[in-house]
N, C-alpha and C positions, 0 to 999 in steps of 0.2 A: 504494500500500500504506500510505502514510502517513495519508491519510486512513481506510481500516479500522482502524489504529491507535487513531486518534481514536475511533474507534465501540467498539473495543474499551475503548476506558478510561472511556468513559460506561459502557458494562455494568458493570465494576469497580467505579464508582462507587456502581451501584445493586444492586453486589450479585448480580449476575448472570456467570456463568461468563464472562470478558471475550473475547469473539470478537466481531468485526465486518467487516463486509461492505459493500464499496460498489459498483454496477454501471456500468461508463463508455460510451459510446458516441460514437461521432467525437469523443472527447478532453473528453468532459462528463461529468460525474458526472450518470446520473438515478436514481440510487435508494442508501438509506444506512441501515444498518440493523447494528443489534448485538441479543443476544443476548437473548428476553425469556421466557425457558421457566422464571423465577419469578414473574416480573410474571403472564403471562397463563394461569399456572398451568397451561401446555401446552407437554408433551415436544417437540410439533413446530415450537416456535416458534426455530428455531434460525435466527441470523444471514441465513446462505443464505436459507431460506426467506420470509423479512420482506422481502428485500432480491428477492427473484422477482417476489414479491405487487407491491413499488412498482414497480420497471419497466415489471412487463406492465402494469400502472395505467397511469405515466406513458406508453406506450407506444401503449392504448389495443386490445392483441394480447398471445398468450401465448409465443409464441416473441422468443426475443432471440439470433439467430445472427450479429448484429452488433455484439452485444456482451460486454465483458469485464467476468467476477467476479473482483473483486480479497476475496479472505479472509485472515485470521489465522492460520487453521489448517484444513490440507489438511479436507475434507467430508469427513460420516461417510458411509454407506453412503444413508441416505436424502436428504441433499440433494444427493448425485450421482445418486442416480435422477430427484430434481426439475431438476436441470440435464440430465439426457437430454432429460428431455420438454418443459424448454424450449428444446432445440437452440442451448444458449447456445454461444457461438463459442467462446471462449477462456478460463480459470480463472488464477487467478492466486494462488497460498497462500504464507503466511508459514511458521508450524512445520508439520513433516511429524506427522503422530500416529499410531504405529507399535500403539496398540493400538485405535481406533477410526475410524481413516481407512478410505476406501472403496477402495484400492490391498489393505487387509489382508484383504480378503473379496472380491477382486477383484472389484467392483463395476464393473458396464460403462457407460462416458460414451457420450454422442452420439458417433458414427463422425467425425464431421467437428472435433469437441471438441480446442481444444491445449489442453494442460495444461503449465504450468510452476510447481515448487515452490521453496521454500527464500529468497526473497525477503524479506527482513528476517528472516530465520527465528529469529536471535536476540535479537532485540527483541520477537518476538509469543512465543516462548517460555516470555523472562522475564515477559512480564505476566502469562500464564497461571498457571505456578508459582509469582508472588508470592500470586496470588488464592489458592491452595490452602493455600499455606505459611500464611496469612493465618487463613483458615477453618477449619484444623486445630488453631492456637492461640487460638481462641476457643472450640471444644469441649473 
């Protein structure tokens, strides 16, 4: 989680809603990605999603049931539909997000999906709420 961290404070840095995501597999990082839905001027480009794209890349296949998403903050409804379809094994989230998480629209994971949250929960919290607190006194 500490390394999503990291991913999370590059988006920060750029300005981007700070979530990041990194994907492991037998104790490897292969894929590392935070948040670029200003950068690439696209809603979909959320942590999860960038960080899908590079494993099934590094991978070379689209399923990763062997591997774990470690995020910053619990997925919203559409990148727990992109981890169904990629039958990723195990999630692993930092803050719960009780008004856009995919638990709050009860959003269905892969059947076979562990899910475990709250993991640094207030360490990815704080960076998130500082971005906001942040961006609200520059408007």
């Amino acid at each position: 989680m500490k390394q999503a961290l990291q991913e999370a404070q590059t988006a920060f840095d750029k300005g981007e809603v700070p979530i990041g995501a990194v994907i492991v597999m037998q104790d490897r990082i292969i894929a590392r990605a935070h948040n670029l839905t200003e950068t690439l001027n696209d809603v979909t480009a959320h942590a999860e999603m960038q960080a899908f794209t590079a494993a099934s890349d590094f991978l070379g296949g689209k399923y990763l049931p062997e591997c774990t998403l470690y995020v910053t903050l619990e997925p919203c409804q559409m990148c727990a539909g992109a981890s169904y379809w990629t039958q990723i094994g195990r999630i692993v989230f930092g803050a719960y997000d009780v008004k856009r998480g995919y638990q709050s629209f009860k959003t269905t994971l892969h059947p076979k999906t562990i899910v475990v949250g709250g993991i640094l929960e207030l360490d990815c919290a704080h960076l998130i709420q500082k971005f906001f607190v942040e961006k609200r006194n520059l408007n």
